[in-house]
C-alpha positions, 0 to 999 in steps of 0.5 A: 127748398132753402130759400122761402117763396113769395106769393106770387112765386108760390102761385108759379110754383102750383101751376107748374105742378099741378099740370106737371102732375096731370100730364107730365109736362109743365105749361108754357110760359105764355100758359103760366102769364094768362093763368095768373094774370100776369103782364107779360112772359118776362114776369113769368121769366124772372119767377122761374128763374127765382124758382129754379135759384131757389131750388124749387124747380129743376132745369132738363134740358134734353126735355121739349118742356124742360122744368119740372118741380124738385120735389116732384118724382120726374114722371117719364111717359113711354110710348111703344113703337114697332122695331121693323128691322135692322137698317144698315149704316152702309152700303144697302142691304136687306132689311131684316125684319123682327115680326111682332117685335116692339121697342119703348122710348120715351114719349117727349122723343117723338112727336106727332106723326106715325114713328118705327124703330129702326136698329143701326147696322154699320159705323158708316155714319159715325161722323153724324153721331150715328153707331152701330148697335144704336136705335133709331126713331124714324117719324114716317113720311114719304119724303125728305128735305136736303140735309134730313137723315132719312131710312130710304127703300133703294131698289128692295135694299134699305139704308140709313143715310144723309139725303142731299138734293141740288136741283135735280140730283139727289144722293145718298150721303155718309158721314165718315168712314170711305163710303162713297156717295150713293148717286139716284138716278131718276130711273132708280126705284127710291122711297123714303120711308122716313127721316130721323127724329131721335136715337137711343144708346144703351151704355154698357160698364167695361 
């Protein structure tokens, strides 16, 4: 780093490290003031930001926790979920089911809960940031708010779509391309298997 540390600074400095070390995830800014006895988050702000103007910390901001020490080799946690089929971002169809087979993401995408992986068939949600060929994380629950992008089992058929309610009408909504809204009827066998947490995409060079 260019520019020398002050105690204090130091000490931040430590902490982070050491717990960045021990689990892959620095401590909160509440942690850090009740660790080194300071007297309020806004101290700890200014440290860190003298840290991250000095070069002694670096900034991720895709990361839940996003500082890590610079000089620290960035640890990368992966956890395995089971990728259960190939969910359709069109009109619904039949999951295809890949037995056995597992995918590996990185551990700060998810978070509590039970999650599967889903591979996106179709380019209906393309508006929503949602390719063909990208992979989904679904965090598993048995419903889903207005708004959620969820993987819905509608009649035997499975399909990744916006979920959209208005009283008591609820409909399956796409996100470009010429697809129609997908009305449930209260008659309709409907069940959410989950709704959309984070999603992977391999680039490939031309």
């Amino acid at each position: 780093m260019s520019k020398k540390l002050t105690l204090r600074q130091r000490a931040v400095l430590a902490l982070i490290t050491e717990r960045y070390r021990a689990d892959g995830l620095p401590p909160s800014y509440d942690e850090i003031r009740r660790s080194l006895g300071l007297v309020s988050k806004a101290t700890v702000h200014l440290h860190i930001h003298a840290l991250l103007r000095k070069g002694a910390l670096r900034h991720d901001g895709s990361r839940y926790r996003p500082l890590s020490p610079a000089e620290e080799p960035a640890i990368v946690r992966a956890v395995r979920l089971p990728l259960l089929g190939t969910a359709p971002a069109s009109p619904p169809r039949p999951v295809h089911a890949v037995p056995g087979e597992e995918v590996e993401i990185p551990q700060d995408f998810i978070g509590p809960g039970e999650h599967f992986a889903l591979r996106v068939s179709g380019d209906s949600m393309h508006e929503a940031g949602i390719h063909d060929g990208d992979l989904a994380v679904i965090r598993r629950q048995p419903t889903a708010a207005d708004g959620d992008v969820a993987a819905v089992l509608l009649n035997g058929e499975t399909t990744l779509k916006t979920l959209r309610r208005k009283g008591r009408q609820a409909w399956l909504e796409a996100a470009g391309g010429r697809m129609q809204p997908i009305p449930l009827p209260a008659d309709a066998e409907v069940e959410v298997q989950g709704v959309l947490v984070a999603l992977l995409r391999r680039y490939r060079a031309s």
